[in-house]
Jmol script that loads the backbone (N, CA, C; Angstrom):
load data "model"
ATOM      1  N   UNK A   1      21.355  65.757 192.317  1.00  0.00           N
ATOM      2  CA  UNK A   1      21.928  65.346 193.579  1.00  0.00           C
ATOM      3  C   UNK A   1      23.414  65.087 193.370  1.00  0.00           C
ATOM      4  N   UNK A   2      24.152  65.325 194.302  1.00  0.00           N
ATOM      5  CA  UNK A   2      25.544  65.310 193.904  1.00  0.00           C
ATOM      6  C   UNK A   2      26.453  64.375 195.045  1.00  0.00           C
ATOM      7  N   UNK A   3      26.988  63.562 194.372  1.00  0.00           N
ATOM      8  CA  UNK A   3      26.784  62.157 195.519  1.00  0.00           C
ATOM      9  C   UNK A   3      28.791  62.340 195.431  1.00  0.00           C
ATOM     10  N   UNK A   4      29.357  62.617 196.820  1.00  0.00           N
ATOM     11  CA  UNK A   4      31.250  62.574 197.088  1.00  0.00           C
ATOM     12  C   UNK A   4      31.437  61.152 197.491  1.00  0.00           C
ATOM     13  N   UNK A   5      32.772  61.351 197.367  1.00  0.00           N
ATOM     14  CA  UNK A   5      33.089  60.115 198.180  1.00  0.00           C
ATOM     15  C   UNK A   5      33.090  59.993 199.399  1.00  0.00           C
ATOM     16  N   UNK A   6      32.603  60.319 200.495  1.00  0.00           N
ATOM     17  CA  UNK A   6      31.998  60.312 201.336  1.00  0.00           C
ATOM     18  C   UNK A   6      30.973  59.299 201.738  1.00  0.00           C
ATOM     19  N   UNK A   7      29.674  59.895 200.662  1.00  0.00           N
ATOM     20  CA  UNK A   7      28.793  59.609 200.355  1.00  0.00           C
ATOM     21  C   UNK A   7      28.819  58.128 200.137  1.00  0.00           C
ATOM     22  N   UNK A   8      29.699  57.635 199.178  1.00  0.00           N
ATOM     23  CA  UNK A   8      29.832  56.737 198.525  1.00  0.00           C
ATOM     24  C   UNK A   8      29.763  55.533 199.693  1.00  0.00           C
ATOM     25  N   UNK A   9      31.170  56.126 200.481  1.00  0.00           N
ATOM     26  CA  UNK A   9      31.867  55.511 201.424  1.00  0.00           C
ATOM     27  C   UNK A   9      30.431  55.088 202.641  1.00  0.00           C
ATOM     28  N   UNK A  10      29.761  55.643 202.738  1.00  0.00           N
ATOM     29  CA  UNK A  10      29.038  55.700 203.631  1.00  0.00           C
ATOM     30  C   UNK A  10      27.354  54.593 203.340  1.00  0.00           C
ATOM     31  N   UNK A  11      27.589  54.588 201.466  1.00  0.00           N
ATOM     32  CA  UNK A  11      26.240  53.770 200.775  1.00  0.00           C
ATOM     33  C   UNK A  11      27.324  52.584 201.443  1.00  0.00           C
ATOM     34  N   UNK A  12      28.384  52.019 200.794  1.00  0.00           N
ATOM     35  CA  UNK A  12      28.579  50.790 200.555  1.00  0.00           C
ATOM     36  C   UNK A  12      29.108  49.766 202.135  1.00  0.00           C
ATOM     37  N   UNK A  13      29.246  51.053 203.085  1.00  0.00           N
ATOM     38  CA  UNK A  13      29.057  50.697 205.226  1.00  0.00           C
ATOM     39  C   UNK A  13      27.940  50.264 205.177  1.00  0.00           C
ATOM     40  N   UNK A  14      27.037  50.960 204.410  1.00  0.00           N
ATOM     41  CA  UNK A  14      25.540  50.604 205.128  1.00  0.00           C
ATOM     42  C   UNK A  14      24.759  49.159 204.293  1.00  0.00           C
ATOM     43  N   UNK A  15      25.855  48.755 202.849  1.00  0.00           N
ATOM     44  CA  UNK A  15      25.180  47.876 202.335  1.00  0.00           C
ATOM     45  C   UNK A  15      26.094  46.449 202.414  1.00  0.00           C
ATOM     46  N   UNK A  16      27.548  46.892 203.555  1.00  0.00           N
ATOM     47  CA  UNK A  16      28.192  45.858 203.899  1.00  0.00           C
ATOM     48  C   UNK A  16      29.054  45.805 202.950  1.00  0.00           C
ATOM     49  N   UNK A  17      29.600  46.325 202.254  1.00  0.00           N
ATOM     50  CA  UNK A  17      30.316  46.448 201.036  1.00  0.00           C
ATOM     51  C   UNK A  17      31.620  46.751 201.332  1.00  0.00           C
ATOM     52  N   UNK A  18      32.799  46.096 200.961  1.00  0.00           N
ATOM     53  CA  UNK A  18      33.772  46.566 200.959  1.00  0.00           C
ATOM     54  C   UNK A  18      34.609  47.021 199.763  1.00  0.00           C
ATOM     55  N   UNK A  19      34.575  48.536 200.393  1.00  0.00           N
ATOM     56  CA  UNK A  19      34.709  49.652 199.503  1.00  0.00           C
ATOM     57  C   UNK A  19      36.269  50.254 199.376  1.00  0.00           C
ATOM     58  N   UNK A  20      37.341  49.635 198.933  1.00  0.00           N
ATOM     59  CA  UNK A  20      38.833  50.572 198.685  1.00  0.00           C
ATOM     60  C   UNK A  20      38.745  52.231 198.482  1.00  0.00           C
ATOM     61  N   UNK A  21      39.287  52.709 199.408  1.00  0.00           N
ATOM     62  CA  UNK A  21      39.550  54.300 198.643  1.00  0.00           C
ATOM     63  C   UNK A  21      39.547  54.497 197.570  1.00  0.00           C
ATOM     64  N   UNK A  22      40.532  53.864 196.626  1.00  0.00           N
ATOM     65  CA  UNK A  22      40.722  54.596 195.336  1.00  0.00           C
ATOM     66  C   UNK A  22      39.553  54.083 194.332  1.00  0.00           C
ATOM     67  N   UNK A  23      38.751  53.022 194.963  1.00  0.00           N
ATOM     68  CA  UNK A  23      36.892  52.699 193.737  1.00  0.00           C
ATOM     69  C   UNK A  23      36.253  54.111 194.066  1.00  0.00           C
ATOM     70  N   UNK A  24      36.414  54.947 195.188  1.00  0.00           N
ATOM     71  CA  UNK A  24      35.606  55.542 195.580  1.00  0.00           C
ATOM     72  C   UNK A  24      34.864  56.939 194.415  1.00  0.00           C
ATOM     73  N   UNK A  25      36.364  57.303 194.035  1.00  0.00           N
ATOM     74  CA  UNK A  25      35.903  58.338 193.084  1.00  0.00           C
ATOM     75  C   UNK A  25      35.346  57.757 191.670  1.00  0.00           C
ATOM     76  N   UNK A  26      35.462  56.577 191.305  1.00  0.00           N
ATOM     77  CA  UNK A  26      35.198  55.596 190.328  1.00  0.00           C
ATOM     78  C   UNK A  26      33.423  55.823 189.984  1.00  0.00           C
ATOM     79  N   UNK A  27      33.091  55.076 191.487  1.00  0.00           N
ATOM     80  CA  UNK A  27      31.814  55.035 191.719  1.00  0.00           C
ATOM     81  C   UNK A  27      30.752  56.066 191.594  1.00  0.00           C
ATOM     82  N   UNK A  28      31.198  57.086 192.637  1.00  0.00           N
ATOM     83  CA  UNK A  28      30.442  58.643 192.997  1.00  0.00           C
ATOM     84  C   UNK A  28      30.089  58.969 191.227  1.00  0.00           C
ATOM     85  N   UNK A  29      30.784  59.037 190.164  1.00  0.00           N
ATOM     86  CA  UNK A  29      29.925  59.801 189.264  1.00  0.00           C
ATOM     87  C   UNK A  29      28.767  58.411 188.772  1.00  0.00           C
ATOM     88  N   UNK A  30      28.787  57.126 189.142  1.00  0.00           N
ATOM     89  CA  UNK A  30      27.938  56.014 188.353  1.00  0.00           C
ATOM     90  C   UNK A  30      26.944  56.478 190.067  1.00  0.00           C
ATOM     91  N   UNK A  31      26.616  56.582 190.872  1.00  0.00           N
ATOM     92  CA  UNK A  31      25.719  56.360 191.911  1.00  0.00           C
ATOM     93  C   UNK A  31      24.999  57.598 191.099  1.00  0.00           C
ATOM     94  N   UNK A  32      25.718  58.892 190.699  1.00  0.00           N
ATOM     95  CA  UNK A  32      25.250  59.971 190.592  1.00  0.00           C
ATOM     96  C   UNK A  32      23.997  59.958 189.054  1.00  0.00           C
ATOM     97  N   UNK A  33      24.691  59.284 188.304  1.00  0.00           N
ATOM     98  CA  UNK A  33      23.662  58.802 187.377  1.00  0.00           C
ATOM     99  C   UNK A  33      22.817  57.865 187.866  1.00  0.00           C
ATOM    100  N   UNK A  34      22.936  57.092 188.293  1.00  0.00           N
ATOM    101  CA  UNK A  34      21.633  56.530 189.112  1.00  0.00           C
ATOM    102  C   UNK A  34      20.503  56.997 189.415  1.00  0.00           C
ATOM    103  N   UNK A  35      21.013  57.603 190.455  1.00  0.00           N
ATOM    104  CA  UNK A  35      19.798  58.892 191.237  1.00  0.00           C
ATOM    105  C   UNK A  35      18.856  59.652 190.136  1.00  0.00           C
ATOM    106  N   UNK A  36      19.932  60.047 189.359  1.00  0.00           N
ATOM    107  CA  UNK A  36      19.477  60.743 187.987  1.00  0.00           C
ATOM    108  C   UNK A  36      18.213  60.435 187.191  1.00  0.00           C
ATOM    109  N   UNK A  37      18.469  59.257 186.946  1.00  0.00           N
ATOM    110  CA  UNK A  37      17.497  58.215 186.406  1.00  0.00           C
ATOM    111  C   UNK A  37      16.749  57.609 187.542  1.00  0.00           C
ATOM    112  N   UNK A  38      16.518  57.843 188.592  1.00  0.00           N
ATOM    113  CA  UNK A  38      15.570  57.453 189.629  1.00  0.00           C
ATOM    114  C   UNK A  38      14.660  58.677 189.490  1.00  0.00           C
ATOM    115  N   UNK A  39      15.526  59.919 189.557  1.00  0.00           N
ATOM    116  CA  UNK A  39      14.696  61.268 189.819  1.00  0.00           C
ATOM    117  C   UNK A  39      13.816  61.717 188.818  1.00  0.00           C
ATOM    118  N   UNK A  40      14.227  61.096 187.681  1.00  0.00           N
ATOM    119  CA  UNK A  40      13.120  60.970 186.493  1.00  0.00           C
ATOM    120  C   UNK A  40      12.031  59.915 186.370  1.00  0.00           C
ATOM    121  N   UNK A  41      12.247  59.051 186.799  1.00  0.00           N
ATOM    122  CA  UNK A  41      11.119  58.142 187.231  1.00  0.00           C
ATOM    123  C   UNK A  41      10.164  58.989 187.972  1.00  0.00           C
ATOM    124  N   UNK A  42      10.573  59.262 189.043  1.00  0.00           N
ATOM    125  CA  UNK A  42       9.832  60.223 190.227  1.00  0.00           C
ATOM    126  C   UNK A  42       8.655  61.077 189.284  1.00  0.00           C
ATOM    127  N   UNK A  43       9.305  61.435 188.055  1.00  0.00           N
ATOM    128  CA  UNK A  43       8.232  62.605 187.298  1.00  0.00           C
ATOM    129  C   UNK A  43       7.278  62.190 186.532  1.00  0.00           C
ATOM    130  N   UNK A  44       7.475  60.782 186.397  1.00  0.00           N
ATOM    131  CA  UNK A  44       6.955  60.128 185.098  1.00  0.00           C
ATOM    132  C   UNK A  44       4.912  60.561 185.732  1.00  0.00           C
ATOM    133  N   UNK A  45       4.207  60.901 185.399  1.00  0.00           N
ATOM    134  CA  UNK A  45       2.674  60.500 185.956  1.00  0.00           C
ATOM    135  C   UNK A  45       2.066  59.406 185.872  1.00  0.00           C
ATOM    136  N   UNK A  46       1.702  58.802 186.551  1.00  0.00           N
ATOM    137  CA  UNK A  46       1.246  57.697 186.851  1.00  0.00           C
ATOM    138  C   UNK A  46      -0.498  57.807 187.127  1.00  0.00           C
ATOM    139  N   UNK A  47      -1.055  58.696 187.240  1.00  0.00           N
ATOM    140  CA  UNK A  47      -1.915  58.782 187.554  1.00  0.00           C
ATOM    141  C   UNK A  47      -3.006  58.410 187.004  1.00  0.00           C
ATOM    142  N   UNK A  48      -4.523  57.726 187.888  1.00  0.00           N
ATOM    143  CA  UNK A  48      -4.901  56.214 186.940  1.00  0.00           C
ATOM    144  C   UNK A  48      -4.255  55.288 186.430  1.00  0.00           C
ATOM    145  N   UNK A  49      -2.579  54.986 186.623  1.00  0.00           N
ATOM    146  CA  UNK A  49      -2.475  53.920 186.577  1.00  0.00           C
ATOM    147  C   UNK A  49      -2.596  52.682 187.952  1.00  0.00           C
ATOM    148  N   UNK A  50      -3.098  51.659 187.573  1.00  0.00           N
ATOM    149  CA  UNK A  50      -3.369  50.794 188.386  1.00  0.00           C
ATOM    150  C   UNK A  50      -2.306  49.781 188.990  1.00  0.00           C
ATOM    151  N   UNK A  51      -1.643  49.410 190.149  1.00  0.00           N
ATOM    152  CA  UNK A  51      -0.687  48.683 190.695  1.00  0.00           C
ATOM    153  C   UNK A  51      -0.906  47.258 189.950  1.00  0.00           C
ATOM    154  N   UNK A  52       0.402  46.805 189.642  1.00  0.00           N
ATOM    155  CA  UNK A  52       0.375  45.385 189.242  1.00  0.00           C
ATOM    156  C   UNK A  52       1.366  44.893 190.028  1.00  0.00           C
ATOM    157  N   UNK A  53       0.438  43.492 190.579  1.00  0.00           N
ATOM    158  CA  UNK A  53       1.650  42.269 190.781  1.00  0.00           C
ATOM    159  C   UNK A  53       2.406  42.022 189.755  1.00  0.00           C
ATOM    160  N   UNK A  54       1.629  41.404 188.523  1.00  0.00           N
ATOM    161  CA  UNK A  54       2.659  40.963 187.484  1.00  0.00           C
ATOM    162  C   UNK A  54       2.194  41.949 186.207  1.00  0.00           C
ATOM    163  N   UNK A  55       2.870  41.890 184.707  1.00  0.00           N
ATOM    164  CA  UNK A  55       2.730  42.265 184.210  1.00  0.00           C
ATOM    165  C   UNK A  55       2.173  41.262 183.265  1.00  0.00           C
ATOM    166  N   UNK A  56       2.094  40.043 183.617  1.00  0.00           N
ATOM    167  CA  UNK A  56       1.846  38.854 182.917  1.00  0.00           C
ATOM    168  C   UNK A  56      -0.020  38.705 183.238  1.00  0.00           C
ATOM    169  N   UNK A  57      -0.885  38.410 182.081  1.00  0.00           N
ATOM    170  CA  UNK A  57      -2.300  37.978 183.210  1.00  0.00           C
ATOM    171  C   UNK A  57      -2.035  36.439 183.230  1.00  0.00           C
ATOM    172  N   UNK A  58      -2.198  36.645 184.658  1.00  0.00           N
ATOM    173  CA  UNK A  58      -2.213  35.275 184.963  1.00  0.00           C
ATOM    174  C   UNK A  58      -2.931  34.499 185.649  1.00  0.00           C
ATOM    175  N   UNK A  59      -3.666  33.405 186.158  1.00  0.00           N
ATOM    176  CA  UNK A  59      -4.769  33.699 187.250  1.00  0.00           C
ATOM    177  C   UNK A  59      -4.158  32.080 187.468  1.00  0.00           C
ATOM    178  N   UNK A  60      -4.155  32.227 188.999  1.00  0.00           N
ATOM    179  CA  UNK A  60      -3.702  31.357 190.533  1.00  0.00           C
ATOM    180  C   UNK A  60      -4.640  29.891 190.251  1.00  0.00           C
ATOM    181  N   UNK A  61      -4.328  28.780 189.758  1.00  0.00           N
ATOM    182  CA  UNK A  61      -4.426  28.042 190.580  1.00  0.00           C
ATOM    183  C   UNK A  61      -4.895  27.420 191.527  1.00  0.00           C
ATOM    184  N   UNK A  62      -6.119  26.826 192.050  1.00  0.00           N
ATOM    185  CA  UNK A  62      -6.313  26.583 193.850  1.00  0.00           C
ATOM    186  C   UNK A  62      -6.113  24.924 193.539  1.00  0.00           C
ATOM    187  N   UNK A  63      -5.372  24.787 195.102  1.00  0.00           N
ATOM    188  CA  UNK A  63      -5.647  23.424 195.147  1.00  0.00           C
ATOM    189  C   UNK A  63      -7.067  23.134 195.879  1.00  0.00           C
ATOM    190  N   UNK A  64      -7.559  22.173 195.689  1.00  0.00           N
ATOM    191  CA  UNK A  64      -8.561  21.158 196.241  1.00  0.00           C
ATOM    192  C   UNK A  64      -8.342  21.833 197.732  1.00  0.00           C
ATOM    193  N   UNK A  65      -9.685  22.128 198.554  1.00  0.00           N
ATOM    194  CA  UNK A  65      -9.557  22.395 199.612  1.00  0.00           C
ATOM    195  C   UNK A  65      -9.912  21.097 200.565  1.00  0.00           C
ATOM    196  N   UNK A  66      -9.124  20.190 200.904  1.00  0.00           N
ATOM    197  CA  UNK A  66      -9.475  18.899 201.311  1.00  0.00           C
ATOM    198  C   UNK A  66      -9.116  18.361 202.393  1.00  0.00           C
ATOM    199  N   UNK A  67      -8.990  17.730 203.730  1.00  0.00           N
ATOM    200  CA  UNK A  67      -9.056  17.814 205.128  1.00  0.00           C
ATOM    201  C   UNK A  67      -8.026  16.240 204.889  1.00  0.00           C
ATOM    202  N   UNK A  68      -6.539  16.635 205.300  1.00  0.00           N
ATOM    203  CA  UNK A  68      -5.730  15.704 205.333  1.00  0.00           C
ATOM    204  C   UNK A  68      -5.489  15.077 206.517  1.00  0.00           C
ATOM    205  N   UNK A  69      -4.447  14.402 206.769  1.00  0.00           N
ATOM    206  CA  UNK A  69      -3.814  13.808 208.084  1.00  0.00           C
ATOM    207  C   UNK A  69      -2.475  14.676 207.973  1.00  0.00           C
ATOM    208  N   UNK A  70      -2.602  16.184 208.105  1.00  0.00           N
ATOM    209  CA  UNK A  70      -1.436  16.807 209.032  1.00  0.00           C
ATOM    210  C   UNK A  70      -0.530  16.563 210.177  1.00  0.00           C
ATOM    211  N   UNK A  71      -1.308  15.494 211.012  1.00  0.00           N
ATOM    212  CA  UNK A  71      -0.578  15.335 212.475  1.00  0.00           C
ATOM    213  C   UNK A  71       0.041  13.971 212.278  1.00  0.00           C
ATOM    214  N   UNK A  72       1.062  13.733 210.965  1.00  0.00           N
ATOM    215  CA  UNK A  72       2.133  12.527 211.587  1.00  0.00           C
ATOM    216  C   UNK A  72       3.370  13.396 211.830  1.00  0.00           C
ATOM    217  N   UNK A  73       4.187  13.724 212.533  1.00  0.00           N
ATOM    218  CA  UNK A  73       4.969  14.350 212.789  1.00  0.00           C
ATOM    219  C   UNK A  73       6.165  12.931 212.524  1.00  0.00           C
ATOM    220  N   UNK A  74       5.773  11.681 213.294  1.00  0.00           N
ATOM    221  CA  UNK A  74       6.846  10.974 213.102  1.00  0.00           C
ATOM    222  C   UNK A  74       7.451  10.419 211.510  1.00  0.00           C
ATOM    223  N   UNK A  75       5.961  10.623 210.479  1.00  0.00           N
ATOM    224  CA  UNK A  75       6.338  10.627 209.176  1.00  0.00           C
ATOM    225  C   UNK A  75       7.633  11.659 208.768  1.00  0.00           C
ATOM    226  N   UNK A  76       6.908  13.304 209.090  1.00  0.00           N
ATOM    227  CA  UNK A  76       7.864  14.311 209.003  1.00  0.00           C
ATOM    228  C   UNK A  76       9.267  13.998 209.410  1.00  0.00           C
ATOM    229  N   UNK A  77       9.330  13.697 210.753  1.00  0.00           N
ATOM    230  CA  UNK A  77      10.852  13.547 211.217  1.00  0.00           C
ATOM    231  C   UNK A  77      11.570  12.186 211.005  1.00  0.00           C
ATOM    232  N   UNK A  78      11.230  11.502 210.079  1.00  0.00           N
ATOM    233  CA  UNK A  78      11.995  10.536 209.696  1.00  0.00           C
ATOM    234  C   UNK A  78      12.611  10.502 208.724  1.00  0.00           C
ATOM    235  N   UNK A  79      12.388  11.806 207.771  1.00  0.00           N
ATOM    236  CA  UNK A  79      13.404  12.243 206.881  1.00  0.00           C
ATOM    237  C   UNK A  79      14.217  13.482 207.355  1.00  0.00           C
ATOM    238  N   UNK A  80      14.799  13.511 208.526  1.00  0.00           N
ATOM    239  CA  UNK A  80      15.481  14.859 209.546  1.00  0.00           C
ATOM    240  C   UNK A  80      16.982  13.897 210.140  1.00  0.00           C
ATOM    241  N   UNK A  81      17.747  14.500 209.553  1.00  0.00           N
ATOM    242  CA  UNK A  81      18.872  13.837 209.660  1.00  0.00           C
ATOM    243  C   UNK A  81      19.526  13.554 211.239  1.00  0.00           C
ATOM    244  N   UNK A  82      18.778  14.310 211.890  1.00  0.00           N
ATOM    245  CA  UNK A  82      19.078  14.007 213.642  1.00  0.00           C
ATOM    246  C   UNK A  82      17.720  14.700 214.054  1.00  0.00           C
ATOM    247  N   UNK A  83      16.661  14.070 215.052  1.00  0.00           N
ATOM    248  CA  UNK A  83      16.113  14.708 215.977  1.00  0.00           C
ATOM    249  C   UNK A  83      16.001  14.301 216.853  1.00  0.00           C
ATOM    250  N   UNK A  84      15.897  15.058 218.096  1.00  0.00           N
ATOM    251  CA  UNK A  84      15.770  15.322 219.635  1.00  0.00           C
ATOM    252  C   UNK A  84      14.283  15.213 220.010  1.00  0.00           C
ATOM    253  N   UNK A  85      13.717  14.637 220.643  1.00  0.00           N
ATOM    254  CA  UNK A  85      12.331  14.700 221.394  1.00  0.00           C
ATOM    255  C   UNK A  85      11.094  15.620 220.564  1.00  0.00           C
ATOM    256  N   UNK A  86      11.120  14.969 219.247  1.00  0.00           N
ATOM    257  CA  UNK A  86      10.278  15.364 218.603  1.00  0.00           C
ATOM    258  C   UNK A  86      10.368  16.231 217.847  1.00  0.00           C
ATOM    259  N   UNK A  87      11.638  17.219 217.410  1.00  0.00           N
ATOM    260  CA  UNK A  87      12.286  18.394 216.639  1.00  0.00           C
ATOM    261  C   UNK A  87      13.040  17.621 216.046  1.00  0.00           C
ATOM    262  N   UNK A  88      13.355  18.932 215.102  1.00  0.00           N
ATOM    263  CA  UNK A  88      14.511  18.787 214.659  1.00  0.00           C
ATOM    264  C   UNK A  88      15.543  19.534 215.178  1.00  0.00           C
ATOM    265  N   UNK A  89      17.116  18.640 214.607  1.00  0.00           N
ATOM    266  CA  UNK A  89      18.214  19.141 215.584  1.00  0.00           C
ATOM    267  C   UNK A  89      18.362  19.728 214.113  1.00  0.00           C
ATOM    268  N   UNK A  90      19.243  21.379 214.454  1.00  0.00           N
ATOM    269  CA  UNK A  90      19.679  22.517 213.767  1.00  0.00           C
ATOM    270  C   UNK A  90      21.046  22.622 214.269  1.00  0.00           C
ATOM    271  N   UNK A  91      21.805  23.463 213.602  1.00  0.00           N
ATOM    272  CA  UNK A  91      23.204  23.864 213.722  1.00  0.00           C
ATOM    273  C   UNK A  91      22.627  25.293 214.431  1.00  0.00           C
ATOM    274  N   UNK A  92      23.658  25.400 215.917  1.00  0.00           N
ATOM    275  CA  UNK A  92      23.271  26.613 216.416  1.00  0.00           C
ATOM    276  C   UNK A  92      23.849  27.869 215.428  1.00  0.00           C
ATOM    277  N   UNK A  93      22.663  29.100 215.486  1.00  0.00           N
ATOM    278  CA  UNK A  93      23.348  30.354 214.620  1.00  0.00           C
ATOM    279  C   UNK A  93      23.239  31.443 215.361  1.00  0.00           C
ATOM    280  N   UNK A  94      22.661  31.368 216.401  1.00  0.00           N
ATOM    281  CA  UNK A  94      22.608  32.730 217.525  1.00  0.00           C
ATOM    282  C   UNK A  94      23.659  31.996 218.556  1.00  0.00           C
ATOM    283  N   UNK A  95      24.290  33.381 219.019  1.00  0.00           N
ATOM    284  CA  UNK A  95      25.704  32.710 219.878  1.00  0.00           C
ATOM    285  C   UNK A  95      24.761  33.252 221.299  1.00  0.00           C
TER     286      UNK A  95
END
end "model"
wireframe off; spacefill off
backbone 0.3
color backbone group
């Protein structure tokens, strides 16, 4: 695969990246080895091998399945540095 600066210009728009002209030709031959070594992965066979979460064995944990008092809310919100009618107050982030 043969990756221009173009190309380049166009990975690091889409990954929010701010990209100078002159990194551009820098980059294009390191993306191009990348791919390279992705596209060989692609060949490796895998077949019968089995998906792993981890590579570690490890086995989960359970807690006690045990029937609490979930509903103090006023416990909850008394460590909430401001709340309003039963919430919590947030800093607005949608305009």
């Amino acid at each position: 695969m043969s990756i221009d600066r173009e190309t380049v210009r166009k990975v690091a728009r889409l990954a929010r990246i701010a990209m100078p002209d002159e990194k551009l030709d820098v980059y294009a031959p390191q993306i191009e080895r990348i791919m390279g070594v992705v596209e060989q992965l692609g060949k490796v066979n895998t077949d019968g091998v089995e998906p792993l979460a981890s590579v570690v064995e490890n086995e989960l944990s359970l807690r006690p399945d045990t029937v609490t008092d979930g509903n103090d809310a006023a416990s909850v919100l008394s460590n909430a540095p401001e709340t309003m009618e039963g919430y919590f107050v947030v800093p607005k982030v949608v305009e």
